[in-house]
Phi, psi and omega in degrees: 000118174284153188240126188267099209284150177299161165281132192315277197333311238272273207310311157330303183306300200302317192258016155284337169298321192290274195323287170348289211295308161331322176262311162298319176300290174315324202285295169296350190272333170279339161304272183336258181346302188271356168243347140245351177063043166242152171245156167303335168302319200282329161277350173271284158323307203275325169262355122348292178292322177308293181293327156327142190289152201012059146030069183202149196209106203305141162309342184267307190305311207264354172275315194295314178285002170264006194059018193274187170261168168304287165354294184304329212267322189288336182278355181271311210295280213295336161292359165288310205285313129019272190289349201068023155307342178198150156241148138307164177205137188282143180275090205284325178275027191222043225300349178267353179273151165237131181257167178234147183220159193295145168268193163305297206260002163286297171354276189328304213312291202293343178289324190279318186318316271232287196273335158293016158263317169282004179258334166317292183301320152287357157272338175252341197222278196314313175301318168312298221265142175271171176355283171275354146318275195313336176261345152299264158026261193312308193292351156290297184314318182270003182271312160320291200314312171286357174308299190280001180097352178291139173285131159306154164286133162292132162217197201270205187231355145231178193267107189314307156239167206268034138268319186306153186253000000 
């Protein structure tokens, strides 16, 4: 098989990507931490369950969509659980299945968490960009998406209450 090496243009795109993302993840995932004492993972899960119907999420469903292995999502669930931030729930049309669902007080976390995540990301990403940056963006993003077979996410178009994201 001949390998079609990128094009300087090409190979510039790719590794301006890698770096962006490398650094806007890091920049905000430390934001995060030290203004909530979440890890991103721990915020990718708690706003998941937030928007979920009874803020509950099968354990298989919420790894895939996380890239995780199941495995991986369960030993982060238990150390959530701990804080007490999510409990398990037996799954009844499944007896191997689990769901994991937001407590009360995984709720609180991400509702406080929730607007110093979103001024992060506007401070590190949203903001930099104009108009049509950001509609450029967006419109890249959904095109990897459809690469890959993911149903886009719906999302609303401000946020019904200040957990939503």
């Amino acid at each position: 098989m001949q390998t079609r090496w990128l094009s300087a243009d090409e190979q510039r795109a790719w590794r301006a990507y890698r770096r962006m993302s490398l650094l806007a993840d890091a920049a905000i995932a430390r934001d995060l931490s030290r203004e909530s004492g979440l890890s991103m993972p721990d915020y990718q899960v708690l706003s998941a369950l937030s928007e979920a119907e009874d803020r509950r999420r099968r354990l298989s469903e919420l790894a895939a969509s996380m890239q995780w292995s199941a495995s991986r999502l369960s030993h982060h669930v238990s150390r959530m659980e701990q804080r007490g931030l999510v409990i398990r729930a037996d799954c009844d049309s499944d007896g191997r299945g689990a769901f994991v669902v937001l407590t009360p007080a995984g709720y609180s976390a991400i509702e406080q968490a929730a607007p110093g995540h979103v001024a992060s990301v506007r401070r590190h990403l949203i903001d930099l960009l104009t108009a049509e940056q950001l509609a450029a963006l967006t419109e890249l993003g959904e095109r990897v998406i459809d690469h890959f077979g993911e149903q886009r996410p719906a999302f609303p178009l401000a946020p019904t209450n200040s957990a939503n994201r």
